[in-house]
Residue frames as a rotation matrix with the C-alpha (Angstrom) as fourth column:
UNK 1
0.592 0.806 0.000 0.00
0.806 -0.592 0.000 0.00
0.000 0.000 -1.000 0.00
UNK 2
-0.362 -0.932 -0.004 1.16
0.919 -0.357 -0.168 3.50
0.155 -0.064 0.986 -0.50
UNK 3
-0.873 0.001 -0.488 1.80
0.356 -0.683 -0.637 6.58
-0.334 -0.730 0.596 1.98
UNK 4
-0.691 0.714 0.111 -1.04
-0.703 -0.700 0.123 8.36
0.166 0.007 0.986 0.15
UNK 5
-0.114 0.927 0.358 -3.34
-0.574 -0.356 0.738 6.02
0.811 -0.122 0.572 -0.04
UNK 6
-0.288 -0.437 -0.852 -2.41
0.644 0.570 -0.510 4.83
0.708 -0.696 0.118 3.78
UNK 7
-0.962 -0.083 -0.259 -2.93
0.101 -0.993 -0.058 8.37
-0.252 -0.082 0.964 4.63
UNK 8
-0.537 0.800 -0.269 -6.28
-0.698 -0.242 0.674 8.68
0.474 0.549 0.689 2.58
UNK 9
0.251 0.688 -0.681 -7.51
0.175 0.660 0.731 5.11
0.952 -0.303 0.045 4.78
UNK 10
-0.649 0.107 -0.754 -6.40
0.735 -0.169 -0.657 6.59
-0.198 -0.980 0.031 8.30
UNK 11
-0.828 0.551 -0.105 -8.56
-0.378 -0.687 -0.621 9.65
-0.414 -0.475 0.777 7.46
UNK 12
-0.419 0.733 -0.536 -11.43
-0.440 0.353 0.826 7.09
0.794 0.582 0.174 6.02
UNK 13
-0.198 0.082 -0.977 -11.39
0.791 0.602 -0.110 5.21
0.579 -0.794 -0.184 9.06
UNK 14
-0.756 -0.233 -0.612 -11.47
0.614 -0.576 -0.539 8.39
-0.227 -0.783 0.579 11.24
UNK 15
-0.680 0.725 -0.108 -14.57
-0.733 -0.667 0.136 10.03
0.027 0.171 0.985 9.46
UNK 16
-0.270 0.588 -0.762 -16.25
0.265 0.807 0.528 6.51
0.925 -0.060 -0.374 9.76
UNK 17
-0.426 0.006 -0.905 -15.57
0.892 0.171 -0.418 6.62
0.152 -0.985 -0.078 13.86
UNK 18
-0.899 0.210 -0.385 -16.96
-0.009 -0.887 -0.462 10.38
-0.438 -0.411 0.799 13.98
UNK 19
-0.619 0.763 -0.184 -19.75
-0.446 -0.148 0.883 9.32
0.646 0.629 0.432 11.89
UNK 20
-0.171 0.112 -0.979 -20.60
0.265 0.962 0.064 6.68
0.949 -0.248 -0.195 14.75
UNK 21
-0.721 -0.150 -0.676 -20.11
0.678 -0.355 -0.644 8.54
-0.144 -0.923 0.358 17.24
UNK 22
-0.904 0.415 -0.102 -22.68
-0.427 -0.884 0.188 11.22
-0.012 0.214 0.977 15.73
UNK 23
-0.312 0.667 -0.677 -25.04
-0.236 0.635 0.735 8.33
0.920 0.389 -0.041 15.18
UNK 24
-0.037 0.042 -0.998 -24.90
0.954 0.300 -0.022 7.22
0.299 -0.953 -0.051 18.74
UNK 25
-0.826 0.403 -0.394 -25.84
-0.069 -0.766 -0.639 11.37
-0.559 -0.501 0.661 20.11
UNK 26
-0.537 0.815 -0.216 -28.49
-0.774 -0.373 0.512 11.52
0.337 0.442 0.831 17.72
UNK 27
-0.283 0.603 -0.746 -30.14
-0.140 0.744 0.654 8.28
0.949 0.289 -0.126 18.79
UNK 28
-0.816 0.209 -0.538 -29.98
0.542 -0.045 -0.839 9.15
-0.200 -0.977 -0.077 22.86
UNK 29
-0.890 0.317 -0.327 -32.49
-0.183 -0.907 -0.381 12.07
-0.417 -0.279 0.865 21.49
UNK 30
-0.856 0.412 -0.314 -34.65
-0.011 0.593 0.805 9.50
0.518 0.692 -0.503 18.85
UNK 31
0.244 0.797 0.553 -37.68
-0.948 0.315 -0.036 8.11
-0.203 -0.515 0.833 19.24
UNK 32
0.398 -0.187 0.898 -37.76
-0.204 0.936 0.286 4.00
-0.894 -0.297 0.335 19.92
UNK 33
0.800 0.364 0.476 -37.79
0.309 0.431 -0.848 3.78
-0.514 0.826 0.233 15.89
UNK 34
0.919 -0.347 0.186 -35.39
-0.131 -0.713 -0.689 5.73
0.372 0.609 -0.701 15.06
UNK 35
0.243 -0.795 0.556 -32.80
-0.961 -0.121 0.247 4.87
-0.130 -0.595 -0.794 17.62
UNK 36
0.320 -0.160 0.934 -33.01
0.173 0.979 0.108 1.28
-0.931 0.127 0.341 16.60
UNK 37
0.910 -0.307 0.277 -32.57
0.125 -0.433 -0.892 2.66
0.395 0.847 -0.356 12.78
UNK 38
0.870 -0.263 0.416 -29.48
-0.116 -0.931 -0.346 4.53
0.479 0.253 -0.841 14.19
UNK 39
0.144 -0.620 0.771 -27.83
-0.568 0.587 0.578 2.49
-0.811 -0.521 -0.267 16.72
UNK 40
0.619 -0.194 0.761 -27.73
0.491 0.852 -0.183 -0.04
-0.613 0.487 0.622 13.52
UNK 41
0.927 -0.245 0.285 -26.36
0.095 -0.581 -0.809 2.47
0.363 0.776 -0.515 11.34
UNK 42
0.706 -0.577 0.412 -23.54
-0.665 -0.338 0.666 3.02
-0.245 -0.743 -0.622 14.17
UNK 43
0.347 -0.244 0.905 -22.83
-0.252 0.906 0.341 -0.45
-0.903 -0.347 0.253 14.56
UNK 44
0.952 -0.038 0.305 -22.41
0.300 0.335 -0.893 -1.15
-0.068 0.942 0.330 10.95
UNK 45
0.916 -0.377 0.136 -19.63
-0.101 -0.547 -0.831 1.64
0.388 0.747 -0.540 10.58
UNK 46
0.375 -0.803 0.464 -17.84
-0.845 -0.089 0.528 0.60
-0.382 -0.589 -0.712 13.62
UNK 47
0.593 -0.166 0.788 -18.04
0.319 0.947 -0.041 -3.24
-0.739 0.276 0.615 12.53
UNK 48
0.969 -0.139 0.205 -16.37
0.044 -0.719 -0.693 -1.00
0.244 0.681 -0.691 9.25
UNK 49
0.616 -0.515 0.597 -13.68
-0.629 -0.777 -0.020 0.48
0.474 -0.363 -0.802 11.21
UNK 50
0.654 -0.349 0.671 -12.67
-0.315 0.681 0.661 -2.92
-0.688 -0.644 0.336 13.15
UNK 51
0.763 -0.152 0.629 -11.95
0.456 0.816 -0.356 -4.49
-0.459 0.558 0.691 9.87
UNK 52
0.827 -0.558 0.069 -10.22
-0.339 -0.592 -0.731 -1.56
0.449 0.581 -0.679 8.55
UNK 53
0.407 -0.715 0.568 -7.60
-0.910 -0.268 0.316 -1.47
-0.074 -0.646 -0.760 11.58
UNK 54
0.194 -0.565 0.802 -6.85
-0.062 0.809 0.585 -5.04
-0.979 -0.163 0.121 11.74
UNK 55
0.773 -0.245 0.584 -6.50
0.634 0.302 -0.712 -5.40
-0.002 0.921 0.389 7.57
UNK 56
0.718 -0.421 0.554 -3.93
-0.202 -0.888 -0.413 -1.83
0.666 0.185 -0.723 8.64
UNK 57
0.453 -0.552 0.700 -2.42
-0.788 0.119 0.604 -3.47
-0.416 -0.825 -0.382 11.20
UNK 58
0.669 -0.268 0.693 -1.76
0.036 0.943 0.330 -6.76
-0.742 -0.195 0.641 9.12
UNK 59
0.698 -0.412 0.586 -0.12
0.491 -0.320 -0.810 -4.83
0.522 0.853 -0.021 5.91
UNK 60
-0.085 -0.889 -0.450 3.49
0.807 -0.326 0.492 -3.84
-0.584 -0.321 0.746 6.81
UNK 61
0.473 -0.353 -0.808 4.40
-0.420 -0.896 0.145 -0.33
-0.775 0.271 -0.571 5.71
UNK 62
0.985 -0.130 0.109 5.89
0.146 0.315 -0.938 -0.05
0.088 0.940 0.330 2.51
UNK 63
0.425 -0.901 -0.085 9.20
-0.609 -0.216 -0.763 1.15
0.669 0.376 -0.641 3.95
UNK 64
0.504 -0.392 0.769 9.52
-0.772 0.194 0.605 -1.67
-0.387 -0.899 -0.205 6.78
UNK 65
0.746 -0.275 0.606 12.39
0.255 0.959 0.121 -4.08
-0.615 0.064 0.786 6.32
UNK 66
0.497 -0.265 0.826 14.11
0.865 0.075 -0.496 -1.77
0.069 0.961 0.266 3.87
UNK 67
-0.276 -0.686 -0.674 17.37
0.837 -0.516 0.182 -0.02
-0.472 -0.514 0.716 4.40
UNK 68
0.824 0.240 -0.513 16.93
-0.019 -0.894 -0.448 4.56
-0.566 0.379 -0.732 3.62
């Protein structure tokens, strides 16, 4: 993978988690329907976000292992 688009999936992954997090305030204020709507909507992006990190955690950097 490379720096940009490493760079372009840490700030994909970080507008996911603020999306989630926006989902989860708006659904403390829902009604029943809606907050079930919204708490899924949450959940989805975090389930999202898990997979990202660990598929970012298992790809080495492109510059590890390799002399500057």
């Amino acid at each position: 993978m490379s720096h940009t688009s490493r760079k372009t999936a840490i700030r994909r992954i970080a507008r996911f988690k603020e999306r989630a997090a926006e989902l989860r305030r708006k659904a403390n204020g829902a009604d029943e329907k809606s907050r079930a709507k919204l708490l899924g909507q949450a959940e989805m992006l975090e389930r999202i976000v898990q997979a990202a990190e660990r598929d970012s955690e298992e790809q080495p950097s492109p510059h590890q292992g390799k002399p500057c």
